[in-house]
BALOMI-630030 format. One line per 5 residues: number of its first residue (from 1); their letters; for each residue x, y, z of N, C-alpha, C. Coordinates in pm, whole numbers, plus 50000, padded with zeros to 5 digits. Atoms other than C-alpha are relative to their C-alpha. Example, Ala and Ser with C-alpha at 12.3 -4.5 7.8 and 13.67 -1.06 7.14 Angstrom:
BEGIN
1) AS) 50089,49881,50000,51230,49550,50780,50090,50120,50000  49918,49881,49994,51367,49894,50714,49923,50109,50073
//
This chain:
BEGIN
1) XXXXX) 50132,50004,49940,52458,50230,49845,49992,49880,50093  50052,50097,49876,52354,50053,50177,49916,49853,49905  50103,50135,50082,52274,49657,50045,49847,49987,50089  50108,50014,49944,51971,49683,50296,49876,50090,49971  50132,49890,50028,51821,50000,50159,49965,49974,49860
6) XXXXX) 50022,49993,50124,51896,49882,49822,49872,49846,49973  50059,50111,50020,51701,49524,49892,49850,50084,50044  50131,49989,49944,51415,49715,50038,49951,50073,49899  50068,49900,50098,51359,49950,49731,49988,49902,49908  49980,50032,50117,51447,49706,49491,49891,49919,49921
11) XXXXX) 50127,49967,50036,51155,49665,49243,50067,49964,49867  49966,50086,50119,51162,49521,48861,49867,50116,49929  50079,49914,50079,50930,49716,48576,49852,49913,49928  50145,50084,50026,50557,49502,48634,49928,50092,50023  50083,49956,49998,50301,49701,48504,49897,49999,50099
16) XXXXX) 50118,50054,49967,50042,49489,48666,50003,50039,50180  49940,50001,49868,50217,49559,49054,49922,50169,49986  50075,49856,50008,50012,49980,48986,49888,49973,50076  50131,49985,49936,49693,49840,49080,49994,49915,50096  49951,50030,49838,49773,49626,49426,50017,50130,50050
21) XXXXX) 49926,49834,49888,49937,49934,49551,49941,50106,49998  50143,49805,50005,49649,50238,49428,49904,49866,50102  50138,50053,49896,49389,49953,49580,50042,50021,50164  49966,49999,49835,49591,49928,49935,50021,50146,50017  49969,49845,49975,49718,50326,49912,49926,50085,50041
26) XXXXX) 50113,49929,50008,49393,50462,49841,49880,49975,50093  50064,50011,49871,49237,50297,50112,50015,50023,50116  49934,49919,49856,49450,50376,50337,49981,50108,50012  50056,49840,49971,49456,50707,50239,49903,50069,50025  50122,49950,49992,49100,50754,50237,49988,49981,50151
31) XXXXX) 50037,50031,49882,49022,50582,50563,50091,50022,50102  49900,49910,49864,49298,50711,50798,49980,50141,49997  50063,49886,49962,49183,51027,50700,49869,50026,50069  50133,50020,49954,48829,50981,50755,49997,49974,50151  49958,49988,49857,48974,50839,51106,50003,50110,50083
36) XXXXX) 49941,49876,49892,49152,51169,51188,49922,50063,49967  50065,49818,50007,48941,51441,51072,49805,49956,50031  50138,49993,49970,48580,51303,51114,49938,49889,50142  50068,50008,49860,48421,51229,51489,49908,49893,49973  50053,50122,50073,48208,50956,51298,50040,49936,49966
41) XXXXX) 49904,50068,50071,48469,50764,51147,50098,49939,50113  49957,49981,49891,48618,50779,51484,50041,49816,50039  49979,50139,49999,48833,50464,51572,49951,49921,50138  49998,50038,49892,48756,50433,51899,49869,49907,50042  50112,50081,50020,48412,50278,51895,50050,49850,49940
46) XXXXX) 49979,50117,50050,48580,49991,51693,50073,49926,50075  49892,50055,49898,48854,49942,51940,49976,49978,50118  50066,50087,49890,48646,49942,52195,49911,49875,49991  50004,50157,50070,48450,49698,52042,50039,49884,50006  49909,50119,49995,48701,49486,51999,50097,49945,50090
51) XXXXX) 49904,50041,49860,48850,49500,52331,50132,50019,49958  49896,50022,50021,49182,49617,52191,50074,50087,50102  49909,49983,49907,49493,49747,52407,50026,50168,49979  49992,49865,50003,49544,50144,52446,49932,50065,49882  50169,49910,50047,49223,50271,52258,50073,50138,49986
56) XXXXX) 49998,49853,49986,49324,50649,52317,50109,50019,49906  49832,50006,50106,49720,50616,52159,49961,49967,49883  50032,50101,50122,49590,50372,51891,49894,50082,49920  50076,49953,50051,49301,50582,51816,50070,50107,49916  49927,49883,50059,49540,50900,51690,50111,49908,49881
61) XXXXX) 49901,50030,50106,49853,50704,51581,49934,49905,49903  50051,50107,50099,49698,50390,51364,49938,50097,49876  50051,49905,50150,49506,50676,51105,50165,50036,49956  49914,49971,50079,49826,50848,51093,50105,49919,49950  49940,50077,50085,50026,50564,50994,49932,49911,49912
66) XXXXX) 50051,50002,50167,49754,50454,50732,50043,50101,49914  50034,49891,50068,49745,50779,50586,50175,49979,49929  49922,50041,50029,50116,50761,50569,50074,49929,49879  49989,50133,50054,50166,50400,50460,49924,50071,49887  50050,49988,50107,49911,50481,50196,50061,50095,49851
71) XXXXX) 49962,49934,50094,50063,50767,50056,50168,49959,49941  49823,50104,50043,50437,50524,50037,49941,49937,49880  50077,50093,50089,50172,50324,49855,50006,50059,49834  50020,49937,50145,50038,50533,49568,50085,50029,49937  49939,49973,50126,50350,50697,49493,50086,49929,49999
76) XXXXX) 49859,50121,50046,50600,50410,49525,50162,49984,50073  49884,49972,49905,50841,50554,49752,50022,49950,50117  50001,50073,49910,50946,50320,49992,49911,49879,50033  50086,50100,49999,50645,50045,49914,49983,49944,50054  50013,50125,49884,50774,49788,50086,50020,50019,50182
81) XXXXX) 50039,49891,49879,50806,50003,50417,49820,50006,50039  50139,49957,49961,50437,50116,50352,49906,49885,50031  50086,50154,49998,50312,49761,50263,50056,49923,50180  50009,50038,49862,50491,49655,50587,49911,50065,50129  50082,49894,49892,50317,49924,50798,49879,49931,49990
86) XXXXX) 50194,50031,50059,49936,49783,50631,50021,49899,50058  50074,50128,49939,49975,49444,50747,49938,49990,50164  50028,50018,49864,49957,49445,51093,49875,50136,50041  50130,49939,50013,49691,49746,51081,49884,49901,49923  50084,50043,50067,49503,49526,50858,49928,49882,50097
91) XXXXX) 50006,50091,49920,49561,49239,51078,49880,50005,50120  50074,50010,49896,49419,49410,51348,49838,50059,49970  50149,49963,50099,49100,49549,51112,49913,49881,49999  50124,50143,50030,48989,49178,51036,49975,49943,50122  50054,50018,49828,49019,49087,51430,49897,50042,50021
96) XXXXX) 50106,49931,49980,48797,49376,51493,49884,49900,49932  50114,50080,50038,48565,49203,51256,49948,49900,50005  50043,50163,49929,48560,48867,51384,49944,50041,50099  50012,50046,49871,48518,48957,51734,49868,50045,50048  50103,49876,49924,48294,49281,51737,49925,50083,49829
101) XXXXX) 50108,49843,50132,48016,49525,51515,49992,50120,50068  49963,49868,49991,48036,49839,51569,49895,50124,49908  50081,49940,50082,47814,50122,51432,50035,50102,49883  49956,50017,50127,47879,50181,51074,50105,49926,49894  49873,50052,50016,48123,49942,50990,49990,49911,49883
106) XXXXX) 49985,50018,50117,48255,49848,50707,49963,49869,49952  49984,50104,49974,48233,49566,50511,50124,49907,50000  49845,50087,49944,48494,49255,50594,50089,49971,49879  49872,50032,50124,48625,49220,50223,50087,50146,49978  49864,49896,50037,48830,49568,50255,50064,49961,50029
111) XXXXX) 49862,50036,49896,49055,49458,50539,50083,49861,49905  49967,50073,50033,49075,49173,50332,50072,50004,49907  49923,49966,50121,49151,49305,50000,50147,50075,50013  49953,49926,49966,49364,49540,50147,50170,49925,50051  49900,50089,49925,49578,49281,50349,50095,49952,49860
116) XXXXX) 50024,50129,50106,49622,49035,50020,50102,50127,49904  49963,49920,50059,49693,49405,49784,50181,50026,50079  49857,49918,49975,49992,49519,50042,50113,49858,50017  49932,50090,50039,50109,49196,50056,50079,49968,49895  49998,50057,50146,50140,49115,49688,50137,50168,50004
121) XXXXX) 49889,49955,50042,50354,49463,49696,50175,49990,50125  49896,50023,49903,50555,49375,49986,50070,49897,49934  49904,50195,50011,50651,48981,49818,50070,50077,49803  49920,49965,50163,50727,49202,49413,50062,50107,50053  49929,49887,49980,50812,49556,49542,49885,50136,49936
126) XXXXX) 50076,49880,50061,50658,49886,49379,49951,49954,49866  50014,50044,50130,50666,49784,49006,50009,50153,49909  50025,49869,50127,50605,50032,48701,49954,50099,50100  50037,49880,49936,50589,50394,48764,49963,50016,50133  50019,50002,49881,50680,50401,49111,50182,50116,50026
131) XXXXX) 49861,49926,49950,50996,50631,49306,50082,49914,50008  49908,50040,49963,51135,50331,49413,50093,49918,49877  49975,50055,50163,51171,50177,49016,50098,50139,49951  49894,49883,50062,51333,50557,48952,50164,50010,50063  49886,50007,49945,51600,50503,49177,50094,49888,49957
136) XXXXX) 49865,50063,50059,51772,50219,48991,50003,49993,49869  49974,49994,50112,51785,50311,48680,50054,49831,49864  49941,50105,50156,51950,49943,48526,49845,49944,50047  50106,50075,49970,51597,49812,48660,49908,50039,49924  50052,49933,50113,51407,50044,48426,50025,49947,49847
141) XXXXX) 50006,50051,50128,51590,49863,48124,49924,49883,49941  50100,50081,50002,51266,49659,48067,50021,49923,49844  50042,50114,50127,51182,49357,47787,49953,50148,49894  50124,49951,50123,50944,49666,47604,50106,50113,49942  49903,49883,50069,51235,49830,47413,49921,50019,49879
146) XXXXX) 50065,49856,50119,51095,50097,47100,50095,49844,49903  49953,50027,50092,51219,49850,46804,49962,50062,49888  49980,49929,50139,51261,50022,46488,49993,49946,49836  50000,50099,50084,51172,49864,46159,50029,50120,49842  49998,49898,50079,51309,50053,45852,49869,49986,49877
151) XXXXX) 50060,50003,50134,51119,50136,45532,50047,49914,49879  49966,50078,50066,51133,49905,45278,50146,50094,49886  49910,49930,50066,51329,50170,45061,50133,50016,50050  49890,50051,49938,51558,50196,45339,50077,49869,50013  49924,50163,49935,51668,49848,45367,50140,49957,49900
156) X) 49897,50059,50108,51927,49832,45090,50133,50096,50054
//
C-alpha cells in the first residue's frame, strides 16, 4: 500500500472523534444541499455580498463539494480529504460574515463550529466506526478487549 494513501487514511479507534465529524458532515450535507436544490438558499446573494471572485462557478461547485466533503465526513471514508475540502469553504463562510449580511443568513457560530469540528478530524483522522478505521484492521485492535472472568467453580 501507497505510504501516502496509507498516512491519509490512517485513523486510531477514538470513540469521541464520531461527533466532530456527524457535526461538520451533517452540515455540510444539509447546507450544500439546501444551496443546490433551493433558489432561497441560493449562494449567490452571499457571494455577492461579500464581493467574492467568480460568483456564478462558485455558486454551483462550492454546494457540491460540501455535500461531498460532508458525506466523506459522516461515513469516514476518506475524512481527512473531506475535512481538507471544509476548511477553506469554511474559511471563506466566516469572511462572508465579517464583511457582509445578506438576507437570511445564518448565524456566525456554524462556520465556526464547523471549521474547529473538521479540523479536530483532519489533526486525529476518522476515529471509531468510520471506513477509513475498517481499512487497517491492526488499528481496530483497541485497549477495550471482551476480558473473560471465569466462574468461581471454574477456577480450579
Amino acid at each position: 500500500m501507497n505510504s501516502h494513501y496509507k498516512n491519509i487514511r490512517q485513523t486510531r479507534f477514538l470513540r469521541h472523534v464520531v461527533v466532530p465529524r456527524y457535526i461538520a458532515g451533517a452540515s455540510l450535507g444539509i447546507f450544500g444541499s439546501l444551496h443546490l436544490l433551493l433558489a432561497s438558499f441560493s449562494m449567490m446573494p452571499i457571494m455577492e455580498a461579500a464581493n467574492l471572485p467568480l460568483v456564478g462557478f462558485s455558486a454551483i461547485v462550492v454546494p457540491i463539494l460540501e455535500v461531498i466533503a460532508g458525506m466523506m465526513l459522516v461515513s469516514g471514508f476518506f475524512a481527512r480529504i473531506g475535512a481538507a475540502i471544509t476548511l477553506p469553504i469554511m474559511a471563506m463562510a466566516i469572511y462572508a460574515h465579517v464583511v457582509a449580511t445578506w438576507p437570511g443568513e445564518m448565524p456566525f457560530i456554524l462556520p465556526l463550529v464547523v471549521i474547529c469540528s473538521a479540523a479536530y478530524v483532519l489533526w486525529l483522522g476518522a476515529g471509531a466506526w468510520s471506513f477509513d478505521l475498517r481499512a487497517f484492521p491492526e488499528a481496530q485492535d483497541h485497549e477495550h478487549k471482551v476480558i473473560t472472568v471465569p466462574f468461581p467453580h471454574e477456577a480450579a
